[in-house]
C-alpha positions in Angstrom: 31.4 -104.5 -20.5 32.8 -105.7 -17.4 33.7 -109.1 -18.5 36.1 -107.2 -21.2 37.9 -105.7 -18.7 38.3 -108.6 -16.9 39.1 -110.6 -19.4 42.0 -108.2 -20.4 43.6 -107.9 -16.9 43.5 -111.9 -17.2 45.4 -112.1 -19.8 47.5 -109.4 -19.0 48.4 -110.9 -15.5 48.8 -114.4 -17.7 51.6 -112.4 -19.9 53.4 -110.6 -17.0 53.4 -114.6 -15.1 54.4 -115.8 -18.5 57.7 -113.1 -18.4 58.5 -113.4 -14.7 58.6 -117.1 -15.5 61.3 -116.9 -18.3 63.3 -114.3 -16.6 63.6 -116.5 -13.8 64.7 -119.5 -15.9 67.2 -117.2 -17.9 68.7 -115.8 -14.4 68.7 -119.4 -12.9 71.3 -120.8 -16.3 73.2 -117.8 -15.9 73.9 -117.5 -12.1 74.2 -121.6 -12.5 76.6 -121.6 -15.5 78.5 -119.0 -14.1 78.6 -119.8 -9.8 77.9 -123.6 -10.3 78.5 -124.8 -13.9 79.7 -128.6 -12.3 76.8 -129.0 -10.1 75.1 -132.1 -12.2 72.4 -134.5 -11.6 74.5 -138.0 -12.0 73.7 -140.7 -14.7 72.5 -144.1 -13.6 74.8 -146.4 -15.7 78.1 -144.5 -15.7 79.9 -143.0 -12.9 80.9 -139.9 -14.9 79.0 -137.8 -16.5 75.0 -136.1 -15.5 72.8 -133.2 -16.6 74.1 -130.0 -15.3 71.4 -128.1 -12.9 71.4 -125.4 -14.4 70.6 -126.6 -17.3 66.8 -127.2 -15.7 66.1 -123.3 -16.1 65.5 -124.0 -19.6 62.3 -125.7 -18.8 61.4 -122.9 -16.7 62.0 -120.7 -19.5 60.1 -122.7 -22.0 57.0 -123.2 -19.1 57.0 -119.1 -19.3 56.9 -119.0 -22.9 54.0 -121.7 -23.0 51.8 -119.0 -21.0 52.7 -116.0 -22.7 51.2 -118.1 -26.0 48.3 -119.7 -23.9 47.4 -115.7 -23.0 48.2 -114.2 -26.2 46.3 -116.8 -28.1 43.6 -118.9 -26.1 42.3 -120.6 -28.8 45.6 -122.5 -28.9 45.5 -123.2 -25.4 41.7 -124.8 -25.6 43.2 -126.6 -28.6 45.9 -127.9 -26.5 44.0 -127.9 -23.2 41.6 -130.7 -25.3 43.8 -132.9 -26.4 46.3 -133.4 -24.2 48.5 -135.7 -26.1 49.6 -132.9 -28.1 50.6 -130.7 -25.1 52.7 -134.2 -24.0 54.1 -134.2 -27.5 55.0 -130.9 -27.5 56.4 -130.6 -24.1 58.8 -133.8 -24.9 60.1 -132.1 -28.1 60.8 -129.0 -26.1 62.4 -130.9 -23.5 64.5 -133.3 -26.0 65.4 -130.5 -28.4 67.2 -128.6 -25.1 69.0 -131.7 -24.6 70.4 -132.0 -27.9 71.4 -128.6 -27.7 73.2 -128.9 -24.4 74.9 -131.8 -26.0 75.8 -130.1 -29.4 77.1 -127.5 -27.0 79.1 -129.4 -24.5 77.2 -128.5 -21.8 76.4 -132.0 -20.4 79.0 -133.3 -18.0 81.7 -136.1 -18.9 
């Protein structure tokens, strides 16, 4: 019966991580888009133009919402923890999807 309750704080603890992790990705674009929306990480073949900073909390955002699922459903994170590929596939759709977004948007730098 032990192993219950341990198992529960786990995955409670795994949640509460998974939150802390988003709210701190959502605070980092809001702070960033409001104090520092020009800070931008420059692009290699242009001289104008580069991916805002704060932009990046997105990722932290979406890293947070990866654990809350990994903790609220672990049989999806041993599927994805055994086949790896997938969780590559998956993290590059996140990541390219909040590009086109910030594009669609007009977020990205000229």
């Amino acid at each position: 019966m032990a192993w219950r309750n341990e198992r529960a704080t786990l995955k409670a603890r795994s949640v509460i991580a998974g939150l802390i992790l988003a709210a701190i990705g959502a605070v980092w674009m809001g702070f960033g888009h409001l104090l520092i929306p020009r800070w931008a990480i420059p692009n290699l073949y242009e001289k104008s133009g580069g991916l805002p900073i704060w932009t990046f909390g997105m990722y932290v955002v979406l890293m947070g919402a990866g654990i809350e699922l990994a903790a609220l459903f672990p049989r999806m994170g041993v599927w994805f923890g055994e086949r790896p590929l997938a969780l590559l596939g998956v993290a590059i759709a996140a990541v390219v999807g909040w590009l086109i977004v910030c594009a669609q948007m007009r977020f990205l730098s000229d």
